[in-house]
C-alpha positions as CSV (number, residue, x, y, z in Angstrom):
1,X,0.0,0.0,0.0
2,X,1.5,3.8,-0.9
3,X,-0.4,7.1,-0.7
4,X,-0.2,8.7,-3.8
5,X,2.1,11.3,-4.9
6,X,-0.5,14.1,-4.4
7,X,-0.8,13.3,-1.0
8,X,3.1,13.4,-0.7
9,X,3.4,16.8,-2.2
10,X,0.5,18.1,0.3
11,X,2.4,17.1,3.2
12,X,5.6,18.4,2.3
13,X,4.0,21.8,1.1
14,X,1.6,22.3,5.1
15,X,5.2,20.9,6.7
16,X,6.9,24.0,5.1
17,X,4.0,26.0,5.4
18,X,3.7,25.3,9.0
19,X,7.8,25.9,9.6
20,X,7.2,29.8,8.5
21,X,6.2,32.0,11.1
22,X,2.4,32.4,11.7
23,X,0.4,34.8,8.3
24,X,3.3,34.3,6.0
25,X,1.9,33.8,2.7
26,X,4.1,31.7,-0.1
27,X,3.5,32.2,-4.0
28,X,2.9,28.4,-5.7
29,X,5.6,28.7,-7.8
30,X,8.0,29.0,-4.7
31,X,6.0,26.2,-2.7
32,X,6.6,24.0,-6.2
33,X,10.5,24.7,-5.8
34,X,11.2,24.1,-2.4
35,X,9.0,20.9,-2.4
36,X,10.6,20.1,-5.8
37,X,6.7,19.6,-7.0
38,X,5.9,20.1,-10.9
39,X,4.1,23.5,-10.1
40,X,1.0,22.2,-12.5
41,X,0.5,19.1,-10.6
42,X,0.5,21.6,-7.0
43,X,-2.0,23.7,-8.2
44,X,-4.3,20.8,-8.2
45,X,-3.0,19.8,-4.7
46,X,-3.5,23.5,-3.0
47,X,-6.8,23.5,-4.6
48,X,-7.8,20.1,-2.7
49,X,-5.9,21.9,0.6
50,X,-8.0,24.8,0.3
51,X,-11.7,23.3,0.1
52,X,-10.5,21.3,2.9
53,X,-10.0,24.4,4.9
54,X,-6.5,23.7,6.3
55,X,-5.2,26.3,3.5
56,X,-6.1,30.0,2.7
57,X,-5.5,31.1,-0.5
58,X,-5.2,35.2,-1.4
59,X,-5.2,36.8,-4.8
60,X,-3.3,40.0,-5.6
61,X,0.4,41.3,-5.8
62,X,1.3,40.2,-2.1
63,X,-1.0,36.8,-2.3
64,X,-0.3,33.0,-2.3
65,X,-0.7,30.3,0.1
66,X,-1.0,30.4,4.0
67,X,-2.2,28.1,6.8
68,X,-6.3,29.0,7.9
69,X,-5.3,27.0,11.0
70,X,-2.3,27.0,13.4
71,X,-0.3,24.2,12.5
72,X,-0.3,22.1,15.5
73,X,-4.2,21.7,14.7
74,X,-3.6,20.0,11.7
75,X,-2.2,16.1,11.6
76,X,-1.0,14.1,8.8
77,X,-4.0,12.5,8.7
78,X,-6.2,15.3,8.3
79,X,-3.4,16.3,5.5
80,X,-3.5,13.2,4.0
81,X,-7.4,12.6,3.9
82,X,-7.9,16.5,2.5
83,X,-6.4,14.9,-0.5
84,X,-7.2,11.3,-0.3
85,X,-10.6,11.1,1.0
86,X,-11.2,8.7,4.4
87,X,-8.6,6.2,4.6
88,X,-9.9,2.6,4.3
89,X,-7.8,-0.2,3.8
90,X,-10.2,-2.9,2.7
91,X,-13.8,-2.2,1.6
92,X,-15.7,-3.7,4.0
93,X,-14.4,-1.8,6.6
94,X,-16.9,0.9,5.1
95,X,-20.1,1.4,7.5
96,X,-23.3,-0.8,5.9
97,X,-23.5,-3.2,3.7
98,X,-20.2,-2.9,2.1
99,X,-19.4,-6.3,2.3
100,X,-21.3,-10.0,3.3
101,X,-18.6,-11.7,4.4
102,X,-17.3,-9.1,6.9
103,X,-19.6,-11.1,9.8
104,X,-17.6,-13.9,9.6
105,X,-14.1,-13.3,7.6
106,X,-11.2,-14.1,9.7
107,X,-9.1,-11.0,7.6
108,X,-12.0,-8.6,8.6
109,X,-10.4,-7.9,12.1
110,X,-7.0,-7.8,10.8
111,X,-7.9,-5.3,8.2
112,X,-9.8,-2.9,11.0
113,X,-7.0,-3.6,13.3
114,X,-4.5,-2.1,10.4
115,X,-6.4,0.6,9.7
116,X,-6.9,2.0,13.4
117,X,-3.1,2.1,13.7
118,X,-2.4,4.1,10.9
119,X,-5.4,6.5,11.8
120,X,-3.6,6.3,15.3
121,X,0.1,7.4,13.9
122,X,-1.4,9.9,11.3
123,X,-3.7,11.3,14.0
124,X,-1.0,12.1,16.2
125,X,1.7,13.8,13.8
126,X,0.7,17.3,14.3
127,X,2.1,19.8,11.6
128,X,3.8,21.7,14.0
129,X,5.6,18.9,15.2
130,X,6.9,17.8,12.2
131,X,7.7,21.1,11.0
132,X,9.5,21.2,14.5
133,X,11.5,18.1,13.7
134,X,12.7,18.9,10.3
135,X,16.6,19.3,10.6
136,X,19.5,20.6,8.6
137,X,21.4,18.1,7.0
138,X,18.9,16.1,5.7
139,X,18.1,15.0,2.2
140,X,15.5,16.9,1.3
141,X,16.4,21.3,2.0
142,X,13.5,23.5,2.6
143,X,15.6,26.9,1.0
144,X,12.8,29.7,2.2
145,X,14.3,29.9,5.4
146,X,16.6,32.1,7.2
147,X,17.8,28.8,8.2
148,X,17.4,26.1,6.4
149,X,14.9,23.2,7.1
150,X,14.3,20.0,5.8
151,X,12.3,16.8,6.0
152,X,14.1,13.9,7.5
153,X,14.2,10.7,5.4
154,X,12.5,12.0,2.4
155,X,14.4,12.2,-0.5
156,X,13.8,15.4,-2.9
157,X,12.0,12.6,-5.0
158,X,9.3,11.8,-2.3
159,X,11.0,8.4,-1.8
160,X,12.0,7.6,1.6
161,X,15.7,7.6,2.2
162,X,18.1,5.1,3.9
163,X,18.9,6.0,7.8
C-alpha cells in the first residue's frame, strides 16, 4: 500500500508551510521549488488543501498560500485525507453493507486492526511537530528559510531515504 504522490506533495508543502512563522503567505511557484513539486501538478493539490479548509488562499500582488489554521491543529491525517478522502484499507471496513462476508471473515479484524493504527500514527503527527523536527542536513532542504529546514528521510523525489 502507498499514498499517492499528491498526498506526498500536500504534506511536504503544510510541513513547510507550517515551519514559517504564523500569516506568511508563499506564491505556488516558490511552494513547487522548495518541495521540488511540478508546479501544474500543485496547483491541483493546494486547490484540494484549500476546500478542505486547512489552507487559505489570497489573490493579488502580495497573495499565495498560508495556513487557515495554526499548524499544531492540523495532523497528517487530516493532510492526507484533504487529499485522499477517508482512509480505508479494505472495503468492508466501510459502515453498511459494504461487504457480506465481513460477519464472519477471519481478515476482517486484521484489516480494521490495520487501519486504526495508521489512523492512530497519522492522528498524532501534528504539523507543527513535524515542522519542528525537520533538521539541517537532511536530504530533502527546505531553502525559504533564514535557516534552512528540511524533511528527515524523504528524498527530494518523495522516496524515503536510507537511515
Amino acid at each position: 500500500m502507498q499514498i499517492t504522490r499528491a498526498s506526498d506533495y500536500a504534506v511536504r508543502v503544510v510541513i513547510h508551510l507550517a515551519g514559517l512563522p504564523v500569516g506568511s503567505t508563499v506564491r505556488r511557484s516558490e511552494l513547487a521549488r522548495v518541495g521540488d513539486v511540478p508546479e501544474h501538478f500543485l496547483s491541483k493539490v493546494l486547490q484540494r488543501l484549500v476546500h478542505s479548509g486547512m489552507v487559505r488562499s489570497q489573490r493579488g500582488a502580495g497573495g499565495g498560500f498560508s495556513l487557515a489554521v495554526p499548524a499544531a491543529k492540523i495532523s497528517m491525517l487530516d493532510v492526507v485525507q484533504a487529499i485522499e478522502g477517508p482512509i480505508r484499507m479494505n472495503q468492508c471496513l466501510i459502515e453498511g453493507p459494504s461487504c457480506e462476508r465481513k460477519a464472519w471473515c477471519p481478515a476482517h479484524q486484521v484489516w480494521a486492526e490495520t487501519q486504526d493504527a495508521v489512523l492512530k500514527i497519522l492522528g498524532a503527527a501534528s504539523m507543527e511537530q513535524l515542522a519542528a523536527q525537520a533538521t539541517p542536513g537532511s536530504t530533502f532542504a527546505y531553502r525559504n528559510h533564514e535557516k534552512a529546514i528540511t524533511i528527515s528521510g524523504v528524498s527530494g523525489t518523495g522516496r524515503r531515504t536510507p537511515g
